[in-house]
Every structure is written in structure tokens, then in C-alpha cells.
KEGU-854698 format. One record per atom (N, C-alpha, C, CB): atom name; x, y, z; residue number from 1. Coordinates in Angstrom, 3 decimals, m for minus. Glycine has a CB too. Layout:
N
<at:CA&east:X&north:Y&up:Z&i:NUM>
...
This chain:
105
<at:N&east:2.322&north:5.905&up:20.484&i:1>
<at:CA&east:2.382&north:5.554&up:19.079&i:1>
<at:C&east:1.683&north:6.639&up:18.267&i:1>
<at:CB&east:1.740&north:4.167&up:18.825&i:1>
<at:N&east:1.993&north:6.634&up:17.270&i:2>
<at:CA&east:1.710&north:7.948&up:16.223&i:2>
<at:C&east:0.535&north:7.523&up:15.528&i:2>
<at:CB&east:2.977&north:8.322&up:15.034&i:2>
<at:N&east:m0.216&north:8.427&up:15.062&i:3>
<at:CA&east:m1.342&north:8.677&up:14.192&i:3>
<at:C&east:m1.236&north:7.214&up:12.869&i:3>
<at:CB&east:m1.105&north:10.532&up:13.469&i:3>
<at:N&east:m1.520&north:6.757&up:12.432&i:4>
<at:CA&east:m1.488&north:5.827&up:10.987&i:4>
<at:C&east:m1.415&north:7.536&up:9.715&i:4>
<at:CB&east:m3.638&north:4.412&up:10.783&i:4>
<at:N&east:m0.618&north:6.884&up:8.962&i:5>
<at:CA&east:m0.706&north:7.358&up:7.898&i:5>
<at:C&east:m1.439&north:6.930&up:7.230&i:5>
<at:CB&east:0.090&north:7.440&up:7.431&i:5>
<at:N&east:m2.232&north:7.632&up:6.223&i:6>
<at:CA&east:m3.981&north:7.355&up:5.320&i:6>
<at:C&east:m4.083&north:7.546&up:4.292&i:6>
<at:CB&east:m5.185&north:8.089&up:5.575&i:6>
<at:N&east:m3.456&north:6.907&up:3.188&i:7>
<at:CA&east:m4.110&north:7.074&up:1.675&i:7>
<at:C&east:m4.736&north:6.695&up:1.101&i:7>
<at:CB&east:m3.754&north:7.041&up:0.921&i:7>
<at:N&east:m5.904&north:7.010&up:0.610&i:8>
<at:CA&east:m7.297&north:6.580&up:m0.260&i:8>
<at:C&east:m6.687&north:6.913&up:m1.785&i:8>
<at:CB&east:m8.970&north:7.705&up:0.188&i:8>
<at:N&east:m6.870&north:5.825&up:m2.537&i:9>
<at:CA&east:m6.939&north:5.812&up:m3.594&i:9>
<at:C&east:m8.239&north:5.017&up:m5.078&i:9>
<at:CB&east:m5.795&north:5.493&up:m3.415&i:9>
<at:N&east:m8.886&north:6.412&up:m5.614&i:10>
<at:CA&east:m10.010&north:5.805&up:m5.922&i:10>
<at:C&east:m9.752&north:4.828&up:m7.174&i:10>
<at:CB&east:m11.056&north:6.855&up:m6.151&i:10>
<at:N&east:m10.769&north:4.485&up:m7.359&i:11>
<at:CA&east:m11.056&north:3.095&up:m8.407&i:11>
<at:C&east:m12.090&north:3.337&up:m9.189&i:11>
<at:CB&east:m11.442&north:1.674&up:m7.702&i:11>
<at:N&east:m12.119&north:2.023&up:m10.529&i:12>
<at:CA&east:m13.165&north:1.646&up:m10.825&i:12>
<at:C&east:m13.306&north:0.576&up:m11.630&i:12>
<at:CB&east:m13.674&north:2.478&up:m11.179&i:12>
<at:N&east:m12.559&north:m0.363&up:m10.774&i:13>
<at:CA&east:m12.058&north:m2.199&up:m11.294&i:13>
<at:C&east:m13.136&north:m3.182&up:m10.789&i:13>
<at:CB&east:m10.352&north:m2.889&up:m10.421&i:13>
<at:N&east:m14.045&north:m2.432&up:m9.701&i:14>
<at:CA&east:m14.597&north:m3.286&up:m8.711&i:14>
<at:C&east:m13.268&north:m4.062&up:m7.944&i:14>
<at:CB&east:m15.696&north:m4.365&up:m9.475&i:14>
<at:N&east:m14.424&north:m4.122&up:m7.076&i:15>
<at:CA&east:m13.851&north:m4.926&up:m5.821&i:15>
<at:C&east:m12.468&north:m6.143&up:m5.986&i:15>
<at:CB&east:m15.241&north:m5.790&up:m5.259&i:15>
<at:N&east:m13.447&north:m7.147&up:m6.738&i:16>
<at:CA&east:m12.585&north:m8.455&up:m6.940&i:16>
<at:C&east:m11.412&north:m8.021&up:m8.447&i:16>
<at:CB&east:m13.931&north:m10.051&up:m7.351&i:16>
<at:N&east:m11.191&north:m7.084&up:m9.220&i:17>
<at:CA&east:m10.365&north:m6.746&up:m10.240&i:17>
<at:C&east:m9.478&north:m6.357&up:m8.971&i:17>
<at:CB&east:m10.855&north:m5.627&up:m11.518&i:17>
<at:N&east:m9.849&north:m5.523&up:m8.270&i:18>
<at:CA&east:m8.744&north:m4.740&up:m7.454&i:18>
<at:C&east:m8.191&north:m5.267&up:m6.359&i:18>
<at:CB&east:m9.164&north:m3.568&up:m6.991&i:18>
<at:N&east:m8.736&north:m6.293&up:m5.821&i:19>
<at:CA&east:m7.750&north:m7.398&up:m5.278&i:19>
<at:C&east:m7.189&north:m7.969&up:m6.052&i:19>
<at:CB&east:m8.173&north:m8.339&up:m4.585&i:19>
<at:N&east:m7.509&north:m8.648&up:m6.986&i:20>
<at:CA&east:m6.620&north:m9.046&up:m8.113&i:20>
<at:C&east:m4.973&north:m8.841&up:m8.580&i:20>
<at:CB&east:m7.248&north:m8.541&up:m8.989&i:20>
<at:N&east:m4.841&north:m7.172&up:m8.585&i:21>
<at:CA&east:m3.925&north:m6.565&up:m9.053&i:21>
<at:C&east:m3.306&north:m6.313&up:m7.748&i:21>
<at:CB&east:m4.270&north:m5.492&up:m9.941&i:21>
<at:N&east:m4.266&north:m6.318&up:m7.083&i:22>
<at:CA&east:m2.675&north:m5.535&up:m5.613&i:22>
<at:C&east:m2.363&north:m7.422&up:m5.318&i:22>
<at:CB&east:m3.691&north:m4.064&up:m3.045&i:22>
<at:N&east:m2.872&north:m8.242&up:m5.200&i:23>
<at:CA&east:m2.496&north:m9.670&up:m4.913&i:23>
<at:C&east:m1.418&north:m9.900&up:m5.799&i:23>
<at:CB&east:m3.641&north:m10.730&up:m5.118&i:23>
<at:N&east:m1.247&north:m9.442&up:m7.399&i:24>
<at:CA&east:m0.092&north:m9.562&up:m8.172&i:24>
<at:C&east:0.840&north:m8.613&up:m8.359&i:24>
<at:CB&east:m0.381&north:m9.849&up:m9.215&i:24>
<at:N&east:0.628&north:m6.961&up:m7.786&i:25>
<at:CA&east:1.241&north:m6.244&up:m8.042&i:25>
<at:C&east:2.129&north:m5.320&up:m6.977&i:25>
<at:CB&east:0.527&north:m5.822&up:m8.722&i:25>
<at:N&east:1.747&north:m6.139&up:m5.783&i:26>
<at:CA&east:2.537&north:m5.527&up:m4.374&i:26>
<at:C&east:3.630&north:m5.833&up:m4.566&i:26>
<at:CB&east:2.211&north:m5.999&up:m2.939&i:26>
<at:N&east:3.829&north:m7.389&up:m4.702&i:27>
<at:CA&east:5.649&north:m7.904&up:m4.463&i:27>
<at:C&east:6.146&north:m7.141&up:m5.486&i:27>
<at:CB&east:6.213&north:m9.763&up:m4.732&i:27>
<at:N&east:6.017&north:m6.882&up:m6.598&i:28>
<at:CA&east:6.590&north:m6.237&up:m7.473&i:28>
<at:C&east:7.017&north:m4.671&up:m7.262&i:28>
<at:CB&east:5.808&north:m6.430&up:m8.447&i:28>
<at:N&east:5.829&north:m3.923&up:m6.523&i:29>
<at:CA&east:5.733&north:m2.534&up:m6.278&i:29>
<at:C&east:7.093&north:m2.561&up:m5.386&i:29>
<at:CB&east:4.218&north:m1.975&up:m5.523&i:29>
<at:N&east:7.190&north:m3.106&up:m4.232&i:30>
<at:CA&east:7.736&north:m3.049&up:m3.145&i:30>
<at:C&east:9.355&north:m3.735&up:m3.644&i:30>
<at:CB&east:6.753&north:m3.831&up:m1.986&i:30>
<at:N&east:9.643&north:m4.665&up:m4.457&i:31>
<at:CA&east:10.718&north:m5.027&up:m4.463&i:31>
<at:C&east:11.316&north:m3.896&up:m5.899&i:31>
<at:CB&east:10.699&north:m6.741&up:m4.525&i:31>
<at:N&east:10.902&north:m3.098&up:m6.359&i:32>
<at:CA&east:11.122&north:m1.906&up:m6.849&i:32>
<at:C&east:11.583&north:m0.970&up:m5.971&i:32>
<at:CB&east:10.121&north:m1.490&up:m7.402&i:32>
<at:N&east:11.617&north:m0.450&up:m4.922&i:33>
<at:CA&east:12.019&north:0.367&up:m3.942&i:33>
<at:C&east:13.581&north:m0.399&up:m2.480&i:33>
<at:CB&east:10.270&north:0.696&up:m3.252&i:33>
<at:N&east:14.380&north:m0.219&up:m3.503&i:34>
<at:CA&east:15.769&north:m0.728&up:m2.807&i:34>
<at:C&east:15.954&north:m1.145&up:m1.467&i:34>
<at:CB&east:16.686&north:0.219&up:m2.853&i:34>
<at:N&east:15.250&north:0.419&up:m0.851&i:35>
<at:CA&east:15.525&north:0.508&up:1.248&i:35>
<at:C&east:14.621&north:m0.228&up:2.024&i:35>
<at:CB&east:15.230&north:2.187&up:2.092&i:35>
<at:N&east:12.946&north:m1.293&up:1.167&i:36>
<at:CA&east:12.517&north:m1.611&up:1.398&i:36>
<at:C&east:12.058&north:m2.909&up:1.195&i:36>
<at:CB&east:12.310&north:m0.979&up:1.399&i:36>
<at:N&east:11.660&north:m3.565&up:2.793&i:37>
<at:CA&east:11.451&north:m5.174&up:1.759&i:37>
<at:C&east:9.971&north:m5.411&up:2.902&i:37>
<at:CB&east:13.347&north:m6.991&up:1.914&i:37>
<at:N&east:8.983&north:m6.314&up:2.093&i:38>
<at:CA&east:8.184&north:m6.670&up:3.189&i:38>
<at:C&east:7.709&north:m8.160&up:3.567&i:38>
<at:CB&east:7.115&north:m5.941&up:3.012&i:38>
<at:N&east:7.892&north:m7.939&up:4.987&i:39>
<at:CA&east:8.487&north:m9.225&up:5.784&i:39>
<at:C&east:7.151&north:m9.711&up:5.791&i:39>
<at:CB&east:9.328&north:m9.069&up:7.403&i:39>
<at:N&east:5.619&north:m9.384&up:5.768&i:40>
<at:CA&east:4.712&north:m10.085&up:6.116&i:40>
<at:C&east:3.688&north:m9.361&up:5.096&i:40>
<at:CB&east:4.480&north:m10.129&up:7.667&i:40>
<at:N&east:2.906&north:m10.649&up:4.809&i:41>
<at:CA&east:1.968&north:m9.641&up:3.879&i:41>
<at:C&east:0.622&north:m10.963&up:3.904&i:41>
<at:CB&east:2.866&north:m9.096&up:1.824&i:41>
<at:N&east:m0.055&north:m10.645&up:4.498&i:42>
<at:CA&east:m1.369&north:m11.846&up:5.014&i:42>
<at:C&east:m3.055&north:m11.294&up:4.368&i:42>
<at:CB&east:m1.489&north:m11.825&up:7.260&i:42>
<at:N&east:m3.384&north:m12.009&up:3.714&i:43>
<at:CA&east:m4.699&north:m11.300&up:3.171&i:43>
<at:C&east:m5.687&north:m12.453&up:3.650&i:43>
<at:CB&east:m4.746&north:m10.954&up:1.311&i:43>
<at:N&east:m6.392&north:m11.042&up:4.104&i:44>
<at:CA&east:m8.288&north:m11.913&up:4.894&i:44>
<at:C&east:m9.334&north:m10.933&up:4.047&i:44>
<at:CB&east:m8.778&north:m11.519&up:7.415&i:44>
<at:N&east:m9.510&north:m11.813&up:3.064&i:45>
<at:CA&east:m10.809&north:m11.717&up:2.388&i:45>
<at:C&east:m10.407&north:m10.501&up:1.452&i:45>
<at:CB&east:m12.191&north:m11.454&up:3.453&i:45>
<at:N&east:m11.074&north:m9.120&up:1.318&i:46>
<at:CA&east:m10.540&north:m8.099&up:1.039&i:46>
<at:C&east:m9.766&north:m6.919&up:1.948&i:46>
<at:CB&east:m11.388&north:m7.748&up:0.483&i:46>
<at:N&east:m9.200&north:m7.494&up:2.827&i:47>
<at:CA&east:m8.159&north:m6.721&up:3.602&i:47>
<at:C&east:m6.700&north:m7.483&up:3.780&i:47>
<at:CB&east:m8.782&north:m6.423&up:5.065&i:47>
<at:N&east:m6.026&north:m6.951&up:3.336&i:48>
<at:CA&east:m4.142&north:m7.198&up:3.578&i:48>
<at:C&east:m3.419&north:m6.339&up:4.737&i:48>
<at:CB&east:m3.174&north:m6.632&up:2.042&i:48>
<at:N&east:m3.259&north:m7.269&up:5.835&i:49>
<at:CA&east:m2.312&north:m6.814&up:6.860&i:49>
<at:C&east:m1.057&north:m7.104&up:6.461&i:49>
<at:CB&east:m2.520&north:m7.368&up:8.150&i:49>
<at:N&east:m0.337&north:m5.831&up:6.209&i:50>
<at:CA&east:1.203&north:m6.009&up:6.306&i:50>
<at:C&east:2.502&north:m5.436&up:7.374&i:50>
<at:CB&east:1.519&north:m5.534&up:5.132&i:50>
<at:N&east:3.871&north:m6.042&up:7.290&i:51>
<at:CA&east:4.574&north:m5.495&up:7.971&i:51>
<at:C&east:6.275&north:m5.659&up:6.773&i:51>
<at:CB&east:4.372&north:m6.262&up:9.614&i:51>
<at:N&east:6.598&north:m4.018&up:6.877&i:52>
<at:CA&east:7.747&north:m3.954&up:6.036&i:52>
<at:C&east:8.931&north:m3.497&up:6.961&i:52>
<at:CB&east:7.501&north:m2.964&up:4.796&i:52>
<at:N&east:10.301&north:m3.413&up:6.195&i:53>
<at:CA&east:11.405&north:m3.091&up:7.027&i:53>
<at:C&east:12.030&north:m2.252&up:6.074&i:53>
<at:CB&east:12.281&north:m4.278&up:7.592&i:53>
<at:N&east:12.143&north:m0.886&up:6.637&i:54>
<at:CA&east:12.735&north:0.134&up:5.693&i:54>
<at:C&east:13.745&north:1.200&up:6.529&i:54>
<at:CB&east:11.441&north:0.981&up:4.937&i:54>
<at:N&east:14.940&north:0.637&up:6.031&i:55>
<at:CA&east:16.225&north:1.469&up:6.959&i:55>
<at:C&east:15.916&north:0.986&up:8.167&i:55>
<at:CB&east:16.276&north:3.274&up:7.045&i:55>
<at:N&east:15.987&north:m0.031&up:8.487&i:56>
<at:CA&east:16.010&north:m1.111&up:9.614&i:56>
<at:C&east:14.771&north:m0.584&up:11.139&i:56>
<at:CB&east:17.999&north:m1.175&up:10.203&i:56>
<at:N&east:14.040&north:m0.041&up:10.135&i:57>
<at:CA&east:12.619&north:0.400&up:11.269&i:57>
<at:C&east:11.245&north:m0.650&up:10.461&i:57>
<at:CB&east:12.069&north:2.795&up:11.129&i:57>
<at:N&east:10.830&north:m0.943&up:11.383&i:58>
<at:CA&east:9.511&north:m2.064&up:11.092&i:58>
<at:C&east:8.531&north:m0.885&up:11.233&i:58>
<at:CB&east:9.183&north:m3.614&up:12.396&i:58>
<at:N&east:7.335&north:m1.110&up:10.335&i:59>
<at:CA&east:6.070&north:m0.286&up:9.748&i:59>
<at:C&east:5.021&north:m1.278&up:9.679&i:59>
<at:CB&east:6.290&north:0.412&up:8.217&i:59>
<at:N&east:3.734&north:m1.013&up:10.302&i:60>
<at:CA&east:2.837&north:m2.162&up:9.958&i:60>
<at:C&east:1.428&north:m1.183&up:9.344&i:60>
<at:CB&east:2.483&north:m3.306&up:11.548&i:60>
<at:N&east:0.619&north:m2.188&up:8.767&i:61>
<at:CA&east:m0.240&north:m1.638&up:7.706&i:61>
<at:C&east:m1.152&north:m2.554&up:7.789&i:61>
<at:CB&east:0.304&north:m1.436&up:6.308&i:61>
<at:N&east:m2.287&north:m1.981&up:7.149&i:62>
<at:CA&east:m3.843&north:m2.361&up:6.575&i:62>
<at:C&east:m3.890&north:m2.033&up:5.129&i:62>
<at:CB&east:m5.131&north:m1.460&up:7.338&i:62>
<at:N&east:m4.674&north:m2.569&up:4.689&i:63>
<at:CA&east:m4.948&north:m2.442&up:3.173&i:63>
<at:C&east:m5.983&north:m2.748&up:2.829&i:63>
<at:CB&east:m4.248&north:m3.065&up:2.372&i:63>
<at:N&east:m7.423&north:m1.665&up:3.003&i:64>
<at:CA&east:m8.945&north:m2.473&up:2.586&i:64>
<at:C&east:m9.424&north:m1.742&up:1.167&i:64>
<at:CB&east:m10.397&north:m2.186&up:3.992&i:64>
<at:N&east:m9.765&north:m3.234&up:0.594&i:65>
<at:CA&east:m10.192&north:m2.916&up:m0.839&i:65>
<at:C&east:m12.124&north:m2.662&up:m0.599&i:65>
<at:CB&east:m9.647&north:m4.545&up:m2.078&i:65>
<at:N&east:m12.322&north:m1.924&up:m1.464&i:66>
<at:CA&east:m13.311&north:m1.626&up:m1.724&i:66>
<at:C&east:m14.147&north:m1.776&up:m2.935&i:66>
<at:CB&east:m13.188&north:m0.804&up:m1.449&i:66>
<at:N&east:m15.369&north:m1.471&up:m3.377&i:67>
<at:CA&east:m15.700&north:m1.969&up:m4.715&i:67>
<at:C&east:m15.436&north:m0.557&up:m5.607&i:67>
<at:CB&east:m17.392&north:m2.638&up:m4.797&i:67>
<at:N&east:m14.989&north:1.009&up:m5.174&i:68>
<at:CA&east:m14.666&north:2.060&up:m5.545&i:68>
<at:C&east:m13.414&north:3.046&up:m5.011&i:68>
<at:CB&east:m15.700&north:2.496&up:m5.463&i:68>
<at:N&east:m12.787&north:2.172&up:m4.158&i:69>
<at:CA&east:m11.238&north:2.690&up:m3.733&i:69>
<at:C&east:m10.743&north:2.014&up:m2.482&i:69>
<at:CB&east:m11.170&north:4.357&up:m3.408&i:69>
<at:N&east:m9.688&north:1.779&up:m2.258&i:70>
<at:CA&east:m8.409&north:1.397&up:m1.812&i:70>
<at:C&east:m7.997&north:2.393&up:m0.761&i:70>
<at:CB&east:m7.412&north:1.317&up:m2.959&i:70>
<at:N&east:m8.044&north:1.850&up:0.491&i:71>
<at:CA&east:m7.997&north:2.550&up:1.503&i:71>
<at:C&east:m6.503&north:2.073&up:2.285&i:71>
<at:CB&east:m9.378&north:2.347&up:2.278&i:71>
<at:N&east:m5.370&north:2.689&up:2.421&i:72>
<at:CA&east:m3.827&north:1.798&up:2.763&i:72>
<at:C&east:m3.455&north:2.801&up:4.283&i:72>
<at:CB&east:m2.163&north:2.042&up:1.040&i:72>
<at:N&east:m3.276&north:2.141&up:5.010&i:73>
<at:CA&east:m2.893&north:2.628&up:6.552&i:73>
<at:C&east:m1.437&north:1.977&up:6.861&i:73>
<at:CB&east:m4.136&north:2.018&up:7.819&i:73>
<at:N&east:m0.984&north:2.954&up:7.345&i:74>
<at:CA&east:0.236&north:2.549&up:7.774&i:74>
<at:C&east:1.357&north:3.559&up:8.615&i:74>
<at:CB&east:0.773&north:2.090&up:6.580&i:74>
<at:N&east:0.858&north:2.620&up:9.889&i:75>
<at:CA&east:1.884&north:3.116&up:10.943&i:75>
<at:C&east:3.527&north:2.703&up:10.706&i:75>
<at:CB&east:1.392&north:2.471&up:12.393&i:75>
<at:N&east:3.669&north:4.327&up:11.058&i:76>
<at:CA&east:5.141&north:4.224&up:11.091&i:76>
<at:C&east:5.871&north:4.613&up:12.136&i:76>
<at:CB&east:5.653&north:4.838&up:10.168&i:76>
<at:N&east:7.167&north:4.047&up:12.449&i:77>
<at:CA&east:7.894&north:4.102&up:13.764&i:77>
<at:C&east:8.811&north:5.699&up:13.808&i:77>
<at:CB&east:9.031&north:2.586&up:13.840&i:77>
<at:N&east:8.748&north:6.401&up:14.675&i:78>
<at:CA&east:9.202&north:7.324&up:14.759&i:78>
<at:C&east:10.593&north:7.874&up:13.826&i:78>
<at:CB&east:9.237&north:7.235&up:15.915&i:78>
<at:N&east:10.659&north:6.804&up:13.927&i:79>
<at:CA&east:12.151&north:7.490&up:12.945&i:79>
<at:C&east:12.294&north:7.370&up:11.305&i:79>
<at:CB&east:13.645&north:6.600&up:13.435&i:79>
<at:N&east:10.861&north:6.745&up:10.948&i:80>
<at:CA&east:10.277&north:6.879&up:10.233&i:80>
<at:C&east:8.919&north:7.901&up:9.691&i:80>
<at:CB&east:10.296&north:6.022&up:10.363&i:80>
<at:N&east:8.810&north:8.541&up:10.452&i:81>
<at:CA&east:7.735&north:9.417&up:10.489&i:81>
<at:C&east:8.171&north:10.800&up:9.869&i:81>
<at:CB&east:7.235&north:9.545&up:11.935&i:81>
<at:N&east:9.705&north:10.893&up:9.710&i:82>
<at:CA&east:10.620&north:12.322&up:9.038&i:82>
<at:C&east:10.055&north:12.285&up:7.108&i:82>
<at:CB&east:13.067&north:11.903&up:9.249&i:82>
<at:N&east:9.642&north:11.242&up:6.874&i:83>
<at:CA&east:9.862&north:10.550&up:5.401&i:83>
<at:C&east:8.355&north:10.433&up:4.919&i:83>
<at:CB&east:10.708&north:8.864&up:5.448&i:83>
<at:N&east:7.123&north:10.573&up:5.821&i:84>
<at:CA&east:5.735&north:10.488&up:5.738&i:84>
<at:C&east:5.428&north:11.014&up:4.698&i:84>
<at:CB&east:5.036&north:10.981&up:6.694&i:84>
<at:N&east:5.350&north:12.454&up:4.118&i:85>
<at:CA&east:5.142&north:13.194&up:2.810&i:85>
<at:C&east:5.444&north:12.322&up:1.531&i:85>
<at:CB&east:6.078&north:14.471&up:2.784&i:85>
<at:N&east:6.808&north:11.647&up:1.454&i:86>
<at:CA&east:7.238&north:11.081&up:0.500&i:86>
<at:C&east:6.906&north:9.640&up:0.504&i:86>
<at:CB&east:8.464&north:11.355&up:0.426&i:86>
<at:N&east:6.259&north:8.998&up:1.345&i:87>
<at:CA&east:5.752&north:7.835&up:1.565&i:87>
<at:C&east:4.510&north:8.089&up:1.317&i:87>
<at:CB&east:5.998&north:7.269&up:2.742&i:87>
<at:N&east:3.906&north:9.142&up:1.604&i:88>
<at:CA&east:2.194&north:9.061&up:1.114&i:88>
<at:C&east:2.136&north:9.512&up:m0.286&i:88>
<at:CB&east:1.057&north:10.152&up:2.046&i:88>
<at:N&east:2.823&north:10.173&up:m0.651&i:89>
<at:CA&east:3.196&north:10.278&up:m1.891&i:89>
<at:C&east:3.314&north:9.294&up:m2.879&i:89>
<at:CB&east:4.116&north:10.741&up:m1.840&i:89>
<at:N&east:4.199&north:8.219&up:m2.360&i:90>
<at:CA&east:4.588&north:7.006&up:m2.977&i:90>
<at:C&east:3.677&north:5.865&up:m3.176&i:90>
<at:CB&east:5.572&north:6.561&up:m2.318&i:90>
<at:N&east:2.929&north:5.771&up:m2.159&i:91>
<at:CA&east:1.788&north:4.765&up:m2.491&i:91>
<at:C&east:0.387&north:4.887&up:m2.741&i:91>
<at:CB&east:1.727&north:4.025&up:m1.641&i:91>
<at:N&east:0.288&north:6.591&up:m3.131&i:92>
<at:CA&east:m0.874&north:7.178&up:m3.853&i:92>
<at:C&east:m0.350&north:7.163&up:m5.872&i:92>
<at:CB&east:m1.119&north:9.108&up:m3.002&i:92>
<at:N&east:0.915&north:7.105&up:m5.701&i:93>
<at:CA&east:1.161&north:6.934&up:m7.365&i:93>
<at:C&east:1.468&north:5.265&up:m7.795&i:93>
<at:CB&east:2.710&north:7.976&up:m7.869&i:93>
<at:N&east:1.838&north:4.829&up:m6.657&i:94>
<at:CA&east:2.347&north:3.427&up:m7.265&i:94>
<at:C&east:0.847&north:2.564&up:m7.194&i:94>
<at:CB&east:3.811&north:2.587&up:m6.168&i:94>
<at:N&east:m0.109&north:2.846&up:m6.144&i:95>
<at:CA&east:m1.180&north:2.596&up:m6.103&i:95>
<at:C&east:m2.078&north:2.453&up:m7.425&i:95>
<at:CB&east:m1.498&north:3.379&up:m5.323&i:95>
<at:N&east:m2.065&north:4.033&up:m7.734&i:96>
<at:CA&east:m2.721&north:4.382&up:m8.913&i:96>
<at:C&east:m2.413&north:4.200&up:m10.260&i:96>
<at:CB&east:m2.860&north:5.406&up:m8.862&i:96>
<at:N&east:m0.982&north:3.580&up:m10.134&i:97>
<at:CA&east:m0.434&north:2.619&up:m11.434&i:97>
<at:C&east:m1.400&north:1.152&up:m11.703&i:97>
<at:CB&east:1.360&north:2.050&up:m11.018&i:97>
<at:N&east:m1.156&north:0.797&up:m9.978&i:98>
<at:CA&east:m1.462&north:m0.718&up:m10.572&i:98>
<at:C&east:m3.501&north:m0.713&up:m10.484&i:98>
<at:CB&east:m0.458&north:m2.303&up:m9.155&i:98>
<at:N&east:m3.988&north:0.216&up:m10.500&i:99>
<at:CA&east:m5.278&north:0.210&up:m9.908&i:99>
<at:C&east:m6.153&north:1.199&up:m11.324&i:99>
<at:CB&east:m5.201&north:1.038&up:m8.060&i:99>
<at:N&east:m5.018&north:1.720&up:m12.592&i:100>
<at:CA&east:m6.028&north:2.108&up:m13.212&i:100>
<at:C&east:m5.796&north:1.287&up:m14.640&i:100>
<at:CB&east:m6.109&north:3.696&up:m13.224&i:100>
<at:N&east:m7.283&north:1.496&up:m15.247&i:101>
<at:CA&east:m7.765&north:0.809&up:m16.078&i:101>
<at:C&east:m6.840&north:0.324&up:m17.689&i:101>
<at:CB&east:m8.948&north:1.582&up:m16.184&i:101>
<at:N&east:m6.074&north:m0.469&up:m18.315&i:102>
<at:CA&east:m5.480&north:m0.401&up:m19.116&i:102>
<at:C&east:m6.270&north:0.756&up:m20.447&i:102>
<at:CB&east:m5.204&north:m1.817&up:m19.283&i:102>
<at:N&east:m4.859&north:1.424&up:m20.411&i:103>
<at:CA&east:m5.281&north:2.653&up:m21.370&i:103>
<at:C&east:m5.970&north:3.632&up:m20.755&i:103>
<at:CB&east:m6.136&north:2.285&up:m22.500&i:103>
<at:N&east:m6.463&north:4.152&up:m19.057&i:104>
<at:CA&east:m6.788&north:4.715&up:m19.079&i:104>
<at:C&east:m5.792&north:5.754&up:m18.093&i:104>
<at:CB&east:m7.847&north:4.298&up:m19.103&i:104>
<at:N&east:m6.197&north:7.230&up:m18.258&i:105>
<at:CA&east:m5.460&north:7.970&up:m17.549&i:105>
<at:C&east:m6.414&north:8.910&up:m16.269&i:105>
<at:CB&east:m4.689&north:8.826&up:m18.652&i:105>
């Protein structure tokens, strides 16, 4: 099995703001992106274990909030691993949508 893919994305909502927003703003993030849907999405405390299906390969993930950034892991299945750049890409901006401050840039 391959390395996890690792994007940190910083904050400054605190802890409980920033669960907040990924608790209301995942299904939305994710049902925005056509090739992807996610089949499991389980939250313990401030960590979200998930599992998505994208171009019919399963991906599973971590998601630990912090009181100053957002730490998202996610293994991907080999034939998914061609697309990594544009996937870490993707959930360092969609991240940083739902995680910064209204009005701020």
C-alpha cells in the first residue's frame, strides 16, 4: 500500500468553529465534484474517518481538526495515485474556502 497523501491546511476558527464548518461543508464540497461521491463519513470527536468512490476506486481518509489547522490524509488506490497533484491540490483550496474567516483572504 502506498504512502497517505498529506494536506495541512492552516486556520484560525479554533478548534470547535472548524469542526463546525467541515461537519456542514464536506457534503457540499464533495457533491460539487461529479467523479466523486462519499460512501462513509464517521466523526469521533475532532477526527473524521472517511471512505469515497472516485472512477470506481475506493480511497480512505482521516481528517484531524486542530485548534490552528486541519490536517486531511488520504490513501489512495493505485490507480488513483496518477491524479495525487490534482487531488492535493483540490482539498488544500476547497479546504481553505470553507476554513477561512468571512471576509477574510
Amino acid at each position: 500500500m502506498s504512502a497517505p497523501l498529506v494536506v495541512s491546511i492552516p486556520h484560525r476558527l479554533g478548534r470547535e468553529e472548524a469542526v463546525r464548518r467541515l461537519k456542514t461543508g464536506l457534503g457540499r464540497a464533495a457533491a460539487s465534484i461529479p467523479v466523486m461521491q462519499v460512501e462513509e463519513e464517521r466523526w469521533n470527536g475532532d477526527t473524521l474517518a472517511f471512505r469515497i468512490r472516485a472512477l470506481g476506486q475506493i480511497a480512505t481518509g482521516q481528517v484531524d481538526v486542530t485548534d490552528d489547522h486541519v490536517e486531511v490524509q488520504v490513501v489512495l488506490p493505485w490507480l488513483l495515485q496518477r491524479f495525487a497533484e490534482m487531488a492535493q491540490a483540490t482539498i488544500k483550496r476547497r479546504g481553505q474556502l470553507l476554513l477561512t474567516k468571512d471576509g477574510e483572504k
